[in-house]
N, C-alpha and C positions, 0 to 999 in steps of 0.2 A: 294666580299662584299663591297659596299661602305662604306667611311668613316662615315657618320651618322649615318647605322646600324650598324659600330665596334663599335660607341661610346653609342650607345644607349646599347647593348650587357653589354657594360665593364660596364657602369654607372649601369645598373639592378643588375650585379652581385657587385658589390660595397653596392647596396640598401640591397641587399638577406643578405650579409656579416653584417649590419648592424641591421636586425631583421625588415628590413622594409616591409609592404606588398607588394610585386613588382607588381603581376598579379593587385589589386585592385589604386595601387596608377598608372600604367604605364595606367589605363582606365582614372583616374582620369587628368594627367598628358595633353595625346593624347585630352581629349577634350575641350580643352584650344588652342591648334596647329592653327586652322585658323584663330581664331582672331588674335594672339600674331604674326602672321605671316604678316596679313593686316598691325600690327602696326610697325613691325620691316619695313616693304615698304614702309610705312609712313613716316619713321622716317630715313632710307638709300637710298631710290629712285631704286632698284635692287631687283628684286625677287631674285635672285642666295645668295646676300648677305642675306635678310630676313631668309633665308634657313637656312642658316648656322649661325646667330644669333638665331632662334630659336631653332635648334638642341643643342646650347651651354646654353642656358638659359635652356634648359630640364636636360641635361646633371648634372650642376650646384644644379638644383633643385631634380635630384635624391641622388647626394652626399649630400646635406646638408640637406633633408628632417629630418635628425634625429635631428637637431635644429630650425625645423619650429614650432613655439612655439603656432602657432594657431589665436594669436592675432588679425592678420588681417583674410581674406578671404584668399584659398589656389590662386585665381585668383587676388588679390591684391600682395599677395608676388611674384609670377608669373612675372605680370606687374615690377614689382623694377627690377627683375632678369633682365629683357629682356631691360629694359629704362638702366640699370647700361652695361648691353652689346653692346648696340648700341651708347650709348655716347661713352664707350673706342675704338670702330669701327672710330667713327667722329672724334676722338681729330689727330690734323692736316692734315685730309684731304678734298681735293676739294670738294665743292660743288658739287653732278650732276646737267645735266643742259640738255635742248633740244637745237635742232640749234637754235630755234629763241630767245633763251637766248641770245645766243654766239654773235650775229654779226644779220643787218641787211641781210633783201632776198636777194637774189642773183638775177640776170637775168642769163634768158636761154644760155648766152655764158659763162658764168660762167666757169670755170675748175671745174670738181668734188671736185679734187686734192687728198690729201694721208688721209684714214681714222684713226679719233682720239684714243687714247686708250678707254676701254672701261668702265676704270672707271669715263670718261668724262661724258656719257650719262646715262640720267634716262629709264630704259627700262621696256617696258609692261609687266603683269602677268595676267594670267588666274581667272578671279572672282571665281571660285572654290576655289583657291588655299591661299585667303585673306577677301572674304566674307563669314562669316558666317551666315545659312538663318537665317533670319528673316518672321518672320508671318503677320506683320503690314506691306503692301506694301509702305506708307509714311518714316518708317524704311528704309523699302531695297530702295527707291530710298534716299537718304540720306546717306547711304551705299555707295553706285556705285560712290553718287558725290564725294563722298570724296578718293576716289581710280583714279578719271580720270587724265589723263598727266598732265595737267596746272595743275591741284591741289597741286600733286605731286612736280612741279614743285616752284609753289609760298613757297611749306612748304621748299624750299631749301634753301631759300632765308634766313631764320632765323637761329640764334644764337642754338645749338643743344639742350640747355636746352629747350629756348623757344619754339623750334618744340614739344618738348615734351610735356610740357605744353598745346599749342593749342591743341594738338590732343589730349590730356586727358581731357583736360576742354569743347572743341568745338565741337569735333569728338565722343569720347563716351562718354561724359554726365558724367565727374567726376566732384565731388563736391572739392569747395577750397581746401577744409581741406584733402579730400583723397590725393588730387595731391601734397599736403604742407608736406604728411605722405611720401608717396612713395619718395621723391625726399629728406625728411629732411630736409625740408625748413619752411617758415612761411606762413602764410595765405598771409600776405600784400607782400610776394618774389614774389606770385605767381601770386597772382593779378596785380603785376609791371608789371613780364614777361610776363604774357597775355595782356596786353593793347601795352605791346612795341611791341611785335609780330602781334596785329591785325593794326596798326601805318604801321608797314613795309608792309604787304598784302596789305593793305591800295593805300602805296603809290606806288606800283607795279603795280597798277591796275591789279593785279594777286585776283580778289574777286570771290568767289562763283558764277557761272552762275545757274540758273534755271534748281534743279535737272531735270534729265533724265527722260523722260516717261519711261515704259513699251512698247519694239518693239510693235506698236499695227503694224494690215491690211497694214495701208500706208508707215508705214515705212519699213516692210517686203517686201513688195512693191518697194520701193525704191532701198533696198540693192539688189534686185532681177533682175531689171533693172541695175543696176551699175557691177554686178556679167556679166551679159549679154554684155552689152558695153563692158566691159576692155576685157572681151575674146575674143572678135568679133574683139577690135581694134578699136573701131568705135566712131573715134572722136566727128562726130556729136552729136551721142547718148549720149556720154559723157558732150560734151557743154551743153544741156540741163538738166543735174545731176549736175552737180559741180556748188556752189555759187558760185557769182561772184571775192568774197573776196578771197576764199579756199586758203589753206595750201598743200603744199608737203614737208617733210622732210623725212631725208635715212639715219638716224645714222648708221653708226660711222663716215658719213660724215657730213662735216659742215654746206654746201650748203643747203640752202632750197628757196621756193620758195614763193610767195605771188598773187593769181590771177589767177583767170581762165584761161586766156590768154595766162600766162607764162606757163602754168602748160601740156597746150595742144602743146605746141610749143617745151615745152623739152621731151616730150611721141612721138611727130613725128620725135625727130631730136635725143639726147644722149640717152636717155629712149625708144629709139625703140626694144630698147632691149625686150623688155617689148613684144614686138606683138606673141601671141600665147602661150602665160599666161594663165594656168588653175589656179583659187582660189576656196579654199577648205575653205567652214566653219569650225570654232571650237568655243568651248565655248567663252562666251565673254570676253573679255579684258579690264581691265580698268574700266568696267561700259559699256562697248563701244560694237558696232558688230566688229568683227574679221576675219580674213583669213587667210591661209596659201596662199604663192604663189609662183607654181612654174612657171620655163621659158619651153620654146617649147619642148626644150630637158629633159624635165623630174625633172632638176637639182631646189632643193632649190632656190628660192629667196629672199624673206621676208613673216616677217609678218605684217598682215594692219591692223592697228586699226584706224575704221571709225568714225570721225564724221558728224553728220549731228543736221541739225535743221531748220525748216520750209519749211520740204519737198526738202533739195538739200543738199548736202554733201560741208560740210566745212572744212574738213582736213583730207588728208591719210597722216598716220603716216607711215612710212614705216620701219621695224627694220631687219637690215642686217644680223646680226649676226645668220644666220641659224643654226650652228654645232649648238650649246646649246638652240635659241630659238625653234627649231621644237620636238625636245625629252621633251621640257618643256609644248609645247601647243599640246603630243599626239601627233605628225602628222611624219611621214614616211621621210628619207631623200632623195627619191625619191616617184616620183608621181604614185600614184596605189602599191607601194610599201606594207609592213606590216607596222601598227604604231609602231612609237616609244614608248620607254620604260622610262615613265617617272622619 
């Protein structure tokens, strides 16, 4: 039994002991789970940790349901639970960060060198598991932006309250006075924190890109061709797919790369590893299309989250960490294997 179904177990029977409705309120509870999950990712940069702040913030809200006095909405008091668990998570630790946080590209002679720990890096999560659908597609794309890497990453950048803040005021449309309620603050605290927060995005040049379409024909298209090239190994085919700008990065290493050029140069020379690579779709990531990939021998290798934009791909994400990220994104720790068990 995993730990978050001991504690879900323990927390119901604690509610039962209490005269609470279990069956009715644990329905009640569970359908709150993927938003509150988007915002604890939002707000930690790590699905694993999202996980397990939401599981606590449930937890919390079973045991003390018998003093939820109704005042607010059961999804407002919710929200307090999970912003008061993710600030006590932040208080003194590192920002996550991507490599091109860290440090200038590297070139292709680069040393890999030794990979970071892995509360350095902000990692991908399956859009299943932090969007909740929406019916209005101008909604869901607005959604996806606000879950992609750089996003993710610019909201690192800020003061923990302040993250809090933008993505309650920015991200899902709270009004001053709710965000001034849940946080215990004033109207004029919050409107401070919002203008210093959107100051520092500002001056990051970490702003909102032009939400994501919906994969239409060409961009299925595209992934389809890039899916073809990387397996094939075929550099050429790839020259013609990757912008000229494009990105490489392979957390939990630091290295990354900037340019087409570099990009094919370290795939023919330290990255040949790479030749005889099967990628396997899965749900999307981020907002983004995604893969599983494994190497010739069958074994795990990462996962890719693609971007692209005006028809050529601008940056594989690449995330090393397979033990935990392939049971996370469904996907078999060997190729052709059974899936994992999320």
């Amino acid at each position: 039994m995993s730990e978050a179904t001991a504690a879900s177990r323990d927390a119901a029977a604690d509610a039962a002991e209490q005269g609470a409705p279990a069956g009715e309120l644990a329905d009640r509870l569970e359908s709150h789970r993927t938003e509150l999950t988007g915002y604890c990712y939002r707000m930690l940069g790590s699905a694993f940790e999202a996980e397990d702040a939401v599981q606590e913030t449930m937890v919390r809200a079973w045991r003390s349901y018998d003093r939820f006095e109704g005042r607010a909405s059961l999804r407002s008091w919710l929200y307090r639970i999970a912003t008061n668990v993710c600030l006590d998570l932040l208080k003194g630790s590192r920002r996550r960060a991507r490599p091109m946080d860290l440090a200038s590209p590297s070139s292709v002679d680069t040393p890999v060198g030794a990979g970071l720990p892995e509360v350095t890096w902000i990692g991908p999560v399956p859009d299943e598991r932090v969007l909740a659908s929406a019916g209005d597609p101008a909604e869901a794309a607005v959604a996806r932006e606000s879950v992609r890497l750089a996003f993710i990453s610019a909201l690192q950048r800020l003061a923990p309250r302040q993250r809090a803040v933008l993505i309650l005021r920015e991200v899902l449309s709270w009004s001053a006075s709710e965000v001034a309620e849940l946080l215990g603050s004033s109207v004029a605290s919050v409107n401070s924190a919002l203008q210093r927060a959107r100051a520092t995005l500002a001056a990051s040049g970490d702003t909102a890109d032009e939400p994501p379409r919906p994969l239409d024909d060409a961009q299925q298209a595209l992934l389809g061709r890039y899916v073809d090239a990387f397996e094939r190994f075929d550099m050429d085919a790839l020259t013609a797919l990757l912008h000229e700008d494009s990105t490489l990065s392979m957390p939990p290493y630091a290295l990354w790369l900037r340019g087409r050029e570099d990009i094919l140069k370290w795939l023919r020379g330290p990255g040949h590893g790479c030749e005889g690579s099967h990628l396997v779709a899965v749900a999307a990531a981020n907002g983004r299309p995604a893969f599983g990939q494994y190497r010739a021998d069958g074994e795990p290798w990462a996962i890719q989250v693609i971007d692209t934009a005006d028809g050529r791909i601008t940056a594989l994400n690449s995330f090393l960490d397979t033990e935990r990220l392939f049971p996370l994104f469904g996907l078999p720790l060997r190729y052709g294997g059974r899936a994992a068990e999320a």
